[in-house]
C-alpha positions in Angstrom: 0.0 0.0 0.0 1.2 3.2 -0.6 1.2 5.2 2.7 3.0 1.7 4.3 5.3 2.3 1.5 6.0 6.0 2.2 6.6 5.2 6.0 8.5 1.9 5.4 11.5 4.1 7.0 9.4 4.7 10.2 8.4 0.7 10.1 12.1 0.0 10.1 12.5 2.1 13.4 9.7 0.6 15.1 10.6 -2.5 14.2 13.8 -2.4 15.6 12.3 -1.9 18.8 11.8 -5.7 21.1 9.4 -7.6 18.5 6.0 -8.5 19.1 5.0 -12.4 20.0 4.9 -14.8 17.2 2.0 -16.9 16.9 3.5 -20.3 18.1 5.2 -19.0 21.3 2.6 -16.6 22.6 1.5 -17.2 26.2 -1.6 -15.9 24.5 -2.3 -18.4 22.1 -1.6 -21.4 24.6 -4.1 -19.5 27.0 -6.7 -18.9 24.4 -6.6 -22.0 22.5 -6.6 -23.9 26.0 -10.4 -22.5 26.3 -11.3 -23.5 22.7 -11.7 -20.0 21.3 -9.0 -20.7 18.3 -11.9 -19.8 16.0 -13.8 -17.2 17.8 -12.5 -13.7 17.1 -15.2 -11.8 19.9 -14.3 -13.9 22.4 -10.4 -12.6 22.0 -11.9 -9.3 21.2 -13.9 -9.4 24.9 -11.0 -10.7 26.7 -8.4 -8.5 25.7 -11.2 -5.6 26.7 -11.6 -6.9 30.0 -8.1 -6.6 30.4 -7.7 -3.7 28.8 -10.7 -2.1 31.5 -8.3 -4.1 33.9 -5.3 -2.2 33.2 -3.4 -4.9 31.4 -2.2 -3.6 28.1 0.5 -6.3 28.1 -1.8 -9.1 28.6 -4.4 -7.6 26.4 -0.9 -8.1 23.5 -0.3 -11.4 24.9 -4.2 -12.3 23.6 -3.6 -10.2 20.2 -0.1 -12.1 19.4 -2.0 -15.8 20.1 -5.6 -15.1 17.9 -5.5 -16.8 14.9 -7.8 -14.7 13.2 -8.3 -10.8 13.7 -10.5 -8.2 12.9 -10.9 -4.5 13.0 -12.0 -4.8 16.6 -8.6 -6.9 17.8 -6.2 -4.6 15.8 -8.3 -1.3 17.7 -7.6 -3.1 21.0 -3.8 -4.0 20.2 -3.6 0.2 19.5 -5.3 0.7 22.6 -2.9 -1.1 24.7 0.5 0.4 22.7 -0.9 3.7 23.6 -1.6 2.2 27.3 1.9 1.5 27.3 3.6 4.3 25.7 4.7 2.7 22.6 3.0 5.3 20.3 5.1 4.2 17.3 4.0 0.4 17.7 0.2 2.1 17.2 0.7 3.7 14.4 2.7 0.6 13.2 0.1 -1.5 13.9 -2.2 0.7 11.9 -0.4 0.2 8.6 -0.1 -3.3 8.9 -3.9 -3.7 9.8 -4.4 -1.3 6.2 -1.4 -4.0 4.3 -3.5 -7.0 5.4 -6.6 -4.9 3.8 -8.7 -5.0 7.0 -10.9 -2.0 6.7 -9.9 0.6 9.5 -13.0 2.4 11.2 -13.8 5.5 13.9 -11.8 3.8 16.5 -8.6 3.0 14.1 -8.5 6.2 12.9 -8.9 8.3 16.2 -6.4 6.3 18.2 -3.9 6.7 15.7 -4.0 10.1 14.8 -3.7 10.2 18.4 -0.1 8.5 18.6 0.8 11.1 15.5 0.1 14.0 18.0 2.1 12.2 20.6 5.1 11.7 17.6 4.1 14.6 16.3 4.7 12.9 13.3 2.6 15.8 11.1 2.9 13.9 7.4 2.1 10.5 8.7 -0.6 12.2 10.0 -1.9 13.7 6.9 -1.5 10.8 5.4 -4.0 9.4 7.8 -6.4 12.3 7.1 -6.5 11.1 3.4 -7.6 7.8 4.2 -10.0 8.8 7.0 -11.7 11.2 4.4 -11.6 8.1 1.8 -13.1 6.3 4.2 -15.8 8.7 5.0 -14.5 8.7 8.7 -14.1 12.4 8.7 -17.5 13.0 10.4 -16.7 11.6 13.3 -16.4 13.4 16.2 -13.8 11.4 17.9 -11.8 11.1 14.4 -12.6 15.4 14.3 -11.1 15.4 17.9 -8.1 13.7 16.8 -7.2 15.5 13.8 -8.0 18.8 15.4 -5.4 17.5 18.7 -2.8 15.8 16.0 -2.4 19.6 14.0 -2.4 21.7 17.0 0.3 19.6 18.1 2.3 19.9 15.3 2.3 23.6 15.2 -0.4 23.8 12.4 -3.3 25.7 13.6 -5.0 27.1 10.1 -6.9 24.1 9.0 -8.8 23.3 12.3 -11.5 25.2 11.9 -12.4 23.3 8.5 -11.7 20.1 9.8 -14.2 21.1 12.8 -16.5 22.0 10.3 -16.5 19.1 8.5 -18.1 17.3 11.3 -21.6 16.7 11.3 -22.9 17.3 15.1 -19.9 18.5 16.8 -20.2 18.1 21.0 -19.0 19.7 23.6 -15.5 17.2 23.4 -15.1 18.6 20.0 -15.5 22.2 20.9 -12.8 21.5 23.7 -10.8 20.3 20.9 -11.0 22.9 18.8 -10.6 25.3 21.9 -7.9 23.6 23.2 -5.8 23.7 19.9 -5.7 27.0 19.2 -4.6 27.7 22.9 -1.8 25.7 22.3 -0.6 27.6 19.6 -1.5 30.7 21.3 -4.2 32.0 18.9 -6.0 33.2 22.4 -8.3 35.9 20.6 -9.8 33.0 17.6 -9.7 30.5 20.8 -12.0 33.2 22.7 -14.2 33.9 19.3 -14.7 30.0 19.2 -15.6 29.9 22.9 -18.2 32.8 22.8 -20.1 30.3 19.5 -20.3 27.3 22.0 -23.8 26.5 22.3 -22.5 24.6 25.8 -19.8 24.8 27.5 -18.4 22.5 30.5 -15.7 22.7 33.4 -13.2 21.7 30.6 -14.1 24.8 28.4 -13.5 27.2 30.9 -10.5 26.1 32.2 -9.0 25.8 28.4 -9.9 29.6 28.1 -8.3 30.2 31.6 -4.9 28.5 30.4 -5.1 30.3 27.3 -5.0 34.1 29.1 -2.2 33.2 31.5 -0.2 31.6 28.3 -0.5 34.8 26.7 0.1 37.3 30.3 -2.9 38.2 29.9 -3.9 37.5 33.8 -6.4 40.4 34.5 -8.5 38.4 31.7 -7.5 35.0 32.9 -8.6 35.4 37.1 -11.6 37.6 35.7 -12.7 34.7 33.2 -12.0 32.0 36.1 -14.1 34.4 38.8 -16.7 33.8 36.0 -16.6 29.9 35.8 -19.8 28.0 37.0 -18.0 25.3 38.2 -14.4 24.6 39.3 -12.5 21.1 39.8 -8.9 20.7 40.6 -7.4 21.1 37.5 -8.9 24.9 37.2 -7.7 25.6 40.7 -4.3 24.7 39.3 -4.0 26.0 35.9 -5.1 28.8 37.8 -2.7 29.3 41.0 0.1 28.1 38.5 -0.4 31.4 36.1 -0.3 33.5 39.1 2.9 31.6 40.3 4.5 31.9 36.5 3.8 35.4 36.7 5.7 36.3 39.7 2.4 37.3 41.5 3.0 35.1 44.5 1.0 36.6 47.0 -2.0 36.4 44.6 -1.3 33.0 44.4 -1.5 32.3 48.2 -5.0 34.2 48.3 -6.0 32.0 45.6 -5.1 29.3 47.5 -6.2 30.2 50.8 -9.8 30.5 49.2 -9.3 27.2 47.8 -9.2 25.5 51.4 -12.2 27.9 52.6 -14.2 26.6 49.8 -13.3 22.8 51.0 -12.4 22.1 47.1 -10.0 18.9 46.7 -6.0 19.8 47.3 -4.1 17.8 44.6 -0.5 17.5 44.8 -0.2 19.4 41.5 -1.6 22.7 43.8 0.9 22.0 46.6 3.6 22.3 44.0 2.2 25.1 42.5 1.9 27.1 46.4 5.5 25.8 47.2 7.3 27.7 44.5 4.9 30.9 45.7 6.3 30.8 48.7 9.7 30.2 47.2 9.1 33.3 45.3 8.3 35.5 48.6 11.0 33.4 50.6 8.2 32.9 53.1 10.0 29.9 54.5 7.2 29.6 57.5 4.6 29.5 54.6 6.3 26.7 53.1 7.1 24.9 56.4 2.8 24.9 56.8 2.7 23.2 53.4 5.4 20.8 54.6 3.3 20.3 57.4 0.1 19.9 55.5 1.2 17.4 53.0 2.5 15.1 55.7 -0.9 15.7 57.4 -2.9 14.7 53.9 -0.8 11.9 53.3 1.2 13.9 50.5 4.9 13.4 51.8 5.4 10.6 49.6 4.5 12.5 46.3 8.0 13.2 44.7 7.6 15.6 43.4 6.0 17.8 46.2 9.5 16.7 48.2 11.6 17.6 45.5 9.8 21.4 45.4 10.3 21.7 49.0 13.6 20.9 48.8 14.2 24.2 46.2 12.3 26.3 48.3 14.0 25.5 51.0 17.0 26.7 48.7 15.4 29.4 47.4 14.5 30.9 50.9 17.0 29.8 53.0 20.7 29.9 53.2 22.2 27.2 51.3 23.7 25.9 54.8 20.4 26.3 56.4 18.9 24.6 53.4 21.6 21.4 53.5 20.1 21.2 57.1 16.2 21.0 56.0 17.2 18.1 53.6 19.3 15.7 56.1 16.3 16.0 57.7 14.3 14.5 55.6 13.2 10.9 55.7 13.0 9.6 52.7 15.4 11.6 49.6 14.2 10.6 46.2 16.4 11.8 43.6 14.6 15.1 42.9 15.3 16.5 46.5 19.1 15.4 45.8 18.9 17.2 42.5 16.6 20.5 43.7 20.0 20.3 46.5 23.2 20.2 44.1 20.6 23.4 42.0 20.9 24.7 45.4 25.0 24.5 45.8 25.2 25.7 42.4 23.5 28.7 42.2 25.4 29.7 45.8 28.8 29.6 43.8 29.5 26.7 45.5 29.9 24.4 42.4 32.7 21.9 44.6 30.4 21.1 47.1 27.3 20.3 44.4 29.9 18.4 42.9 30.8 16.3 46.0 27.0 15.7 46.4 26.4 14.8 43.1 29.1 12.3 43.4 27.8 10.8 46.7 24.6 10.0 45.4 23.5 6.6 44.8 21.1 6.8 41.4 21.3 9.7 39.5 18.9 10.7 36.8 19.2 13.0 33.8 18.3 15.9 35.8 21.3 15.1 38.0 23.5 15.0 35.0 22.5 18.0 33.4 22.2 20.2 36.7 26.3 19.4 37.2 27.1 19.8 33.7 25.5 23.3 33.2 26.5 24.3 37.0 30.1 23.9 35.4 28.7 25.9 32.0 27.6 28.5 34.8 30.8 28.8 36.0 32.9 29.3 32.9 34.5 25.8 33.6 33.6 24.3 30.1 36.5 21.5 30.1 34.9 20.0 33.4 31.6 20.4 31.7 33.0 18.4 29.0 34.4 16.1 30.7 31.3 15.4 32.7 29.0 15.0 29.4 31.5 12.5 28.5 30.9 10.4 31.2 27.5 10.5 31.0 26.0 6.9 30.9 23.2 8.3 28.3 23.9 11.1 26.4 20.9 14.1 26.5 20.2 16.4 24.3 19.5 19.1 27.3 23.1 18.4 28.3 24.1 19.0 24.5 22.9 21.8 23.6 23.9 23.8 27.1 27.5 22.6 25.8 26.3 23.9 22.0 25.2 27.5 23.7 28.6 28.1 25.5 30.7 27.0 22.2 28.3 29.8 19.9 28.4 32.0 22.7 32.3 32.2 22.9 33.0 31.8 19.5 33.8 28.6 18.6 30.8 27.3 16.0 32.5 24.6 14.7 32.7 22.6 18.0 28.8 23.5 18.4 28.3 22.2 14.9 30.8 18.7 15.9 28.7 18.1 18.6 25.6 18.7 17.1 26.2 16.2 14.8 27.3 13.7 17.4 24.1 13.3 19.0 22.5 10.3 19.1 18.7 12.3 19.2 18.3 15.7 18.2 15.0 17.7 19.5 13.9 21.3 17.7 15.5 23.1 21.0 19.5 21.6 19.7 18.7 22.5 16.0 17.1 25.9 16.9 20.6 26.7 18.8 22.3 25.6 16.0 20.8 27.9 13.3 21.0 30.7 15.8 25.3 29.8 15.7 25.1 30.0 11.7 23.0 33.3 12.3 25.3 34.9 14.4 28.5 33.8 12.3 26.7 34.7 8.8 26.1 31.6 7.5 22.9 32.3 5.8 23.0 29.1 3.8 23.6 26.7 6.3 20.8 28.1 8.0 18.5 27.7 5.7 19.4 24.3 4.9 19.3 22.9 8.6 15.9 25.1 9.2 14.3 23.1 5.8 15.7 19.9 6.9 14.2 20.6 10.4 10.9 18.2 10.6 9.2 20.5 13.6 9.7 24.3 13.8 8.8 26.6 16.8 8.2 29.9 17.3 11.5 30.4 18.5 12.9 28.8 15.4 11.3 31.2 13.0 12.3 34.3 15.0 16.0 33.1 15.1 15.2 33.2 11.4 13.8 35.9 10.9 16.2 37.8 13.4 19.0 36.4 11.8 17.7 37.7 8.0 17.2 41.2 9.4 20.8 41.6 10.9 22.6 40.8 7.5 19.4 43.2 5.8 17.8 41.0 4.1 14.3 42.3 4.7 12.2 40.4 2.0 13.3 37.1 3.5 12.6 37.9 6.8 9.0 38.9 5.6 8.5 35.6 4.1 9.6 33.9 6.9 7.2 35.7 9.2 4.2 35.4 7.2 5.1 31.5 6.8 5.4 31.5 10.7 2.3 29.5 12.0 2.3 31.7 14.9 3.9 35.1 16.3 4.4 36.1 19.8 5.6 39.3 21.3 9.2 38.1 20.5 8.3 37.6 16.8 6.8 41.2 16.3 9.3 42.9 18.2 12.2 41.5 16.3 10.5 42.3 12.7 9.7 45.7 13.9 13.0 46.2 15.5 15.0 45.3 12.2 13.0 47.1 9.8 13.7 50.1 12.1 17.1 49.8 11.9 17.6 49.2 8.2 16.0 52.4 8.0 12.3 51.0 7.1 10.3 53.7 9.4 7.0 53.3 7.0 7.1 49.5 7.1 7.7 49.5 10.4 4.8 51.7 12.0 2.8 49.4 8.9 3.6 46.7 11.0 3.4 47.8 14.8 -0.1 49.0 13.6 -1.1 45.4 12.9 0.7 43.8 15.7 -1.8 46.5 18.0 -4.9 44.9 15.9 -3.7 41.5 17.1 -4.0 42.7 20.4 -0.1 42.0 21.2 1.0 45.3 23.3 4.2 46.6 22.9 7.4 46.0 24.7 9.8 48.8 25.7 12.4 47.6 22.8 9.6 48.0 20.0 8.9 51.5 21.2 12.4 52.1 21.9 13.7 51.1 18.0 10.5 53.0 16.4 11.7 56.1 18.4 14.8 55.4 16.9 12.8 55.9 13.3 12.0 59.3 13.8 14.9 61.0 15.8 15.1 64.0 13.1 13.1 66.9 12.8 11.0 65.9 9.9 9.4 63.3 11.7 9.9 64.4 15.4 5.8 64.5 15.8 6.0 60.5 15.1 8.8 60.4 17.5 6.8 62.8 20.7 3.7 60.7 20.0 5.9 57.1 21.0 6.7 59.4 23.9 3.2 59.6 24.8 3.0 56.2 24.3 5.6 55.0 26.6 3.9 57.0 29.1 0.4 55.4 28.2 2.2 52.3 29.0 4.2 52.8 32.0 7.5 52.3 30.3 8.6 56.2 30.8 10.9 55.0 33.3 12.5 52.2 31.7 16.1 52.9 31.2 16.0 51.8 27.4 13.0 54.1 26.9 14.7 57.0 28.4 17.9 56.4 26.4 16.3 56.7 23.3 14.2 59.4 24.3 17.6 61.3 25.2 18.5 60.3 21.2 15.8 61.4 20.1 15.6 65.2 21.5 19.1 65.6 20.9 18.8 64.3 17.1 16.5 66.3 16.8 17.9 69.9 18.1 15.8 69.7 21.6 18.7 69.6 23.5 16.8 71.6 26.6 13.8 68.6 26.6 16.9 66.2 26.6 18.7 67.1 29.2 15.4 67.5 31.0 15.0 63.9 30.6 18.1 63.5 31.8 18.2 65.1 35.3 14.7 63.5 36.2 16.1 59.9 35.4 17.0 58.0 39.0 19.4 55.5 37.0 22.1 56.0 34.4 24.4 53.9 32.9 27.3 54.5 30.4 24.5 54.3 27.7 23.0 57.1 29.0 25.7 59.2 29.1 27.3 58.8 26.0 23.5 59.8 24.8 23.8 62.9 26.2 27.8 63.6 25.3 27.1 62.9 21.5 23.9 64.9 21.8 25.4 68.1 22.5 29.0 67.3 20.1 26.3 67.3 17.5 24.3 70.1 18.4 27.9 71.8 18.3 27.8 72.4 22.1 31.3 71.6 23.0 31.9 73.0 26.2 28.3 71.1 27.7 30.1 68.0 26.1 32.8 68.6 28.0 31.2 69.3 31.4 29.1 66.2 30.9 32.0 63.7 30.8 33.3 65.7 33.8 29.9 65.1 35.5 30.4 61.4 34.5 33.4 61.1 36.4 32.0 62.8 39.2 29.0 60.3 39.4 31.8 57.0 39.2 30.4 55.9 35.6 33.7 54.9 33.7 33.7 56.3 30.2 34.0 53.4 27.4 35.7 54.5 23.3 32.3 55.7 22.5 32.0 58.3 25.3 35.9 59.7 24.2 34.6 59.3 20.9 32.1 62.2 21.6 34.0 64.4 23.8 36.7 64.5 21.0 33.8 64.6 18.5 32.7 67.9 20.4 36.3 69.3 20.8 36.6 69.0 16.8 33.5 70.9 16.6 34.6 73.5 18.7 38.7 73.7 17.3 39.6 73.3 20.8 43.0 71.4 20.5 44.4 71.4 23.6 41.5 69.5 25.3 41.3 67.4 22.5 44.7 66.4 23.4 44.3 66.1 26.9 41.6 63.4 26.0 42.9 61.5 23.3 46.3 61.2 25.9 43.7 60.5 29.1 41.8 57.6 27.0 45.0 55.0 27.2 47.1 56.2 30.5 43.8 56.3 32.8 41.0 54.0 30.9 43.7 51.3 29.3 41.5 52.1 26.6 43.3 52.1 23.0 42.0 54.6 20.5 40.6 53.5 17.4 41.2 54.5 13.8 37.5 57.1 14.3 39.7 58.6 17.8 42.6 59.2 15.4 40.3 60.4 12.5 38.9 62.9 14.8 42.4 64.5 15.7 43.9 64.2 12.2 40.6 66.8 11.2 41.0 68.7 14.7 44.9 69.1 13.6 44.1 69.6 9.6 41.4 72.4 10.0 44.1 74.3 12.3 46.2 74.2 9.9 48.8 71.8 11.7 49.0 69.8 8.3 52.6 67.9 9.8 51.2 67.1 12.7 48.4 65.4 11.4 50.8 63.9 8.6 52.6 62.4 11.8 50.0 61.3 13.7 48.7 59.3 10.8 52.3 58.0 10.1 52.6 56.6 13.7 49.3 54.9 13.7 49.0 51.2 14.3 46.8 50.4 11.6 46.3 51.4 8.2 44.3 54.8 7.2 41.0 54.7 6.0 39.0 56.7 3.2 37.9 59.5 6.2 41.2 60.5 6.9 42.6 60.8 3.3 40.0 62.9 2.3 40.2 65.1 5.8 44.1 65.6 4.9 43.0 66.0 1.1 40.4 68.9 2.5 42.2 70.8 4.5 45.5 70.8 1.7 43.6 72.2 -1.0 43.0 75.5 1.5 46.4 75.2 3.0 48.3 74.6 -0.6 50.3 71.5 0.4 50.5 70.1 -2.6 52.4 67.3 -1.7 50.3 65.8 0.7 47.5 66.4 -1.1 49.1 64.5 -3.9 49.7 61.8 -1.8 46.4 61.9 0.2 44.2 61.8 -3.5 46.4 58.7 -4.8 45.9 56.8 -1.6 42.0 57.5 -2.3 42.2 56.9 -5.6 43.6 53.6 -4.9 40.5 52.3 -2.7 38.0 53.9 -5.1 39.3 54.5 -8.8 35.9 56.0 -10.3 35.6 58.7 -7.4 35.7 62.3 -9.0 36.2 64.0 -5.4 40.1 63.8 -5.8 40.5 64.0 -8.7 38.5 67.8 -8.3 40.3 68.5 -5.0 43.9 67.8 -7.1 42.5 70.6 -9.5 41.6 72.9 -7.0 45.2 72.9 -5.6 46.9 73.0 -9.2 44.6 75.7 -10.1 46.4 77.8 -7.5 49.5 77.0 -8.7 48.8 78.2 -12.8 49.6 74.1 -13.0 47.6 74.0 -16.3 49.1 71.1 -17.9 48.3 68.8 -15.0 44.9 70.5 -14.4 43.7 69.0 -18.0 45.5 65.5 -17.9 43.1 65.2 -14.1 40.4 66.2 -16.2 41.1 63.4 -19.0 41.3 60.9 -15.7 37.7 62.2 -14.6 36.3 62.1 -18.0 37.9 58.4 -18.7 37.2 56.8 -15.2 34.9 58.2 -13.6 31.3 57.0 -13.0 27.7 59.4 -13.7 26.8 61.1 -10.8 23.7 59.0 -9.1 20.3 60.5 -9.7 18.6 62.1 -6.7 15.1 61.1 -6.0 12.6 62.3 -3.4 10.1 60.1 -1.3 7.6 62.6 -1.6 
């Protein structure tokens, strides 16, 4: 058949897995030929259901291996117990061998395993599937709906499951949750919240979907108002509900939450206790969390794992990690999580030895252990005993891998990221996603693209690697495709498209596009407002530029320190150096940022002297000056021809700040010492400097020696520019201007033979009105 035949790659891997019973030696076919039921398929059928209700799966196998004769009914009930157990390759193997022997699938086949695609999220076997279900007229169904609506969400595709909801006949209440629940997942809250408000009936499941959805997107005022609203409440909304709050750092809301819980004498689950112990982690309340110590011994919860393993990080997280090391010894019993939440502890105290002699005393160690040591060593810069650790490791994880992957992109060194990415046994979209962000950051656009199609699951986090990535080399149509192709955008996405169009100089495009993030009711974040500030910082446009102002202050973000940087940029870009420093005084943090701002602001606005008394102010408030702040004082003393402190600075920049000036330092003094008319001291200072000139200060030296007549230098200066850029007309003009003062006629027309023979047409203006 075909689709066995397009998957017969995915059969190999799941038949490589310990093979199913043969006929002969099935303890199953001894058992049910013993009863004389070798002929009767619903007697197998019934017995491997009433295990099955049981909670055998494996015996309900052991009855499929021994029948001798099968139909649609045994194969459903062999899927059934794989998914029981796990094995949700073995379902949707079974599945193509029950369609190779030609057994018809029905509802059931279909529904359980599109269900084990969504586990695999294995999105093309699963649309395979969906042909055959709509050959087979199975579409209808609302189970088979429910599965195909689950199996797409999962797999990041949300745009079709509206038309496969439609294309059931009397959708229920499970189907709606389906459909709900999907685009929640792939945080299309708003459509999720349009399909809710159409539900002709809605049940405990409904609401708490909705609930989940808000707090996914921070959108909590919605979320607790929404849950206020719900008629009824189980356990799992308490939860979904107290863990948004948590996520959110609203702790003490959580506690409340909580405390109503018990005055309402709902159920406490052990998924809620875990949930209030990282609240009052987060407050470092450790009396709070010694009561739900207290109250989980009480309830019968101290054996839950996992609640002992999140008492053992709050106890971390509150305590002194001395203090803490004392609250574990006393526990009883330590499962593995507690030793793991202990050596997190020891970690983040900067005491990576002593996690590491835990972590060696422990008995059994789990992944969590592995990885906790091996990025503790990340943490601490110690990479070769990180290395060292991961190749100990008795199973190699992809967690572990890509922490390594990060450090190696993060320091440089992309092709040991790339060896070990290639080394791993399992890769997951988290190691592939790190990698493209390593070929990203090194400029290697193609290998990028070719790991990203190659990829068989993409998040959003992929695409806005991408799409970041696109935008920081300027390729601005790609990263449009990219976005649109993107099956979902969060705040992250947006931001990063608007933020790159701003800076490739895209202002239009980019207010286009913040206008349509503010229709998809995704707010702003300070570094959107910040870079579209950054779009109108001249006067032209300084309205667009005061109404982001009002803006920021709509939002709150008036005293964020980015928003007040650019806000500094933007006032001094565009003249208003008054409203600037205005901004300035009233800030209550500054950091080097913000006073470079403020330097360059008034070296442009041709204020020297306020330049100057800035830095000094600088010094006075302990900010140490970095190559960009010198870079504006000596900016403002060129401006103002004052040479002495322009000296003083450049000579201050290496003896005081063991910072070494760059070739835009020197270019500044060559032009400070050429419009002075100090043409050999400039001509020296660019002879002593360590690196070669660039095209700036040629044609400052070739400036300045067409008013001052040195003809030799300007000779010199011209050639060396001619050299980088042959068809430039400037020197060859400047060269004329100096041998025009000279009566030099001959020479004067053989530069005008060069222009007329070399150089290129002068490039058309245009306007953008």
């Amino acid at each position: 058949m075909r689709v066995a035949a397009r998957h017969a790659g995915f059969l190999r891997t799941v038949a490589s897995q310990p093979p199913l019973l043969h006929l002969s030696d099935a303890p199953g076919a001894r058992c049910f030929c013993s009863y004389g039921y070798d002929h009767d398929v619903s007697s197998g059928n019934r017995l491997m259901r009433e295990h099955l209700r049981a909670g055998r799966p494996d015996a309900a196998l052991e009855v499929f291996d021994g029948m001798p004769r099968r139909d649609v009914v045994s194969w459903n009930s062999s899927m059934a117990a794989h998914a029981r157990g796990g094995a949700h390759g073995r379902v949707a193997a079974a599945f193509l061998e029950l369609t190779r022997q030609g057994i018809r699938p029905d509802h059931a086949s279909f529904s359980t395993v599109l269900s084990a695609c969504a586990r695999l999220e294995a999105l093309e076997l699963g649309r395979c599937i969906h042909g055959l279900a709509l050959k087979a007229c199975c579409t209808d169904s609302v189970f088979v709906g429910a599965s195909l609506i689950t199996m797409y969400a999962t797999c990041g595709v949300f745009g079709c499951l509206e038309r496969v909801f439609d294309g059931v006949g009397c959708p229920n209440v499970t189907l709606w949750n389906a459909l709900v629940s999907g685009l929640v997942m792939n945080h299309r809250v708003a459509d999720a919240r349009r399909v809710f408000d159409r539900m002709p009936a809605r049940n405990v499941v409904s609401w708490t979907a909705m609930v989940k959805g808000y707090a996914m997107v921070h959108e909590m005022e919605l979320a607790v108002e929404l849950f206020n609203s719900m008629p009824v409440k189980n356990s799992v909304s308490w939860c979904v509900m107290i863990g948004g709050l948590v996520h959110h750092h609203q702790f003490r809301e959580a506690v409340e939450l909580f405390n109503r819980l018990m005055r309402n004498g709902e159920e406490v689950t052990s998924s809620v206790l875990v949930k209030i112990v990282n609240a009052y982690a987060g407050l470092k309340i450790v009396e709070g969390g010694r009561c739900i110590h207290g109250f989980s011994v009480k309830s019968g919860f101290v054996l839950d794992l996992i609640i002992e393993a999140s008492l053992a990080a709050m106890y971390c997280n509150s305590l002194d990690i001395e203090e803490a090391r004392l609250e574990f010894d006393k526990m009883d019993r330590k499962h593995v999580s507690s030793w793991n939440s202990i050596i997190s502890g020891y970690i983040y105290a900067d005491k990576i030895d002593e996690a590491r002699k835990l972590f060696d005393s422990m008995v059994d160690r789990d992944k969590v252990s592995w990885n906790s040591m091996v990025n503790g060593y990340i943490r601490h810069g110690r990479i070769d005993d990180a290395t060292e650790l991961y190749s100990k490791m008795p199973e190699k994880n992809v967690e572990a891998a890509t922490a390594l992957m990060s450090w190696f992109i993060d320091n440089g060194k992309l092709g040991k990221a790339q060896g070990m990415f290639y080394s791993m046994p399992k890769k997951d979209v988290m190691c592939c996603t790190t990698l493209l962000f390593g070929y990203m950051k090194e400029g290697y656009l193609d290998d990028a693209l070719d790991l990203f199609h190659r990829m068989h699951k993409r998040t959003v986090v992929t695409y806005n690697v991408m799409i970041a990535g696109f935008l920081h080399q300027g390729k601005v149509t790609e990263a449009y495709k990219l976005f649109n192709e993107s099956p979902a955008h969060d705040s992250v996405t947006w931001s990063c498209l608007i933020t790159g169009l701003a800076r490739n100089g895209l202002a239009s495009d980019a207010l286009k596009l913040y206008k349509r993030m503010l229709l998809s009711n995704i707010g702003p974040s300070e570094s959107v407002v910040s870079s579209l500030m950054s779009c109108f910082s001249h006067h032209s446009m300084m309205v667009h530029g005061q109404l982001f102002h009002a803006t920021a202050i709509k939002l709150g973000l008036e005293l964020c320190l980015l928003i007040q940087n650019s806000l500094i940029s933007l006032y001094c870009k565009c003249g208003e150096m008054i409203t600037a420093q205005n901004i300035f005084d009233q800030m209550v943090k500054r950091d080097v940022v913000t006073w470079n701002t403020i330097i360059h602001g008034y070296a442009f606005n041709s204020l020297g002297h306020n330049a100057i008394e800035m830095f000094e102010n600088m010094k006075n408030a302990q900010v140490d000056p970095d190559e960009i702040t010198f870079l504006g004082v000596l900016s403002a003393c060129n401006h103002m021809s004052l040479l002495d402190e322009a000296k003083h600075f450049f000579n201050v920049m290496l003896r005081d700040y063991g910072i070494v000036p760059n070739i835009t330092h020197y270019a500044c003094m060559v032009d400070l010492f050429s419009r002075r008319g100090m043409l050999e001291e400039a001509e020296r200072l660019v002879k002593s400097m360590p690196f070669e000139p660039d095209s700036a200060i040629w044609t400052s030296l070739l400036s300045n020696c067409k008013l001052r007549g040195s003809d030799k230098l300007a000779e010199h200066a011209a050639s060396q520019l001619i050299a980088t850029n042959p068809s430039a007309k400037m020197p060859y003009l400047h060269l004329i201007s100096v041998n025009v003062a000279s009566n030099r006629w001959g020479v004067i027309e053989s530069l005008r033979s060069q222009i007329r023979r070399t150089a290129t047409e002068k490039e058309v203006g245009y306007s953008r009105i």
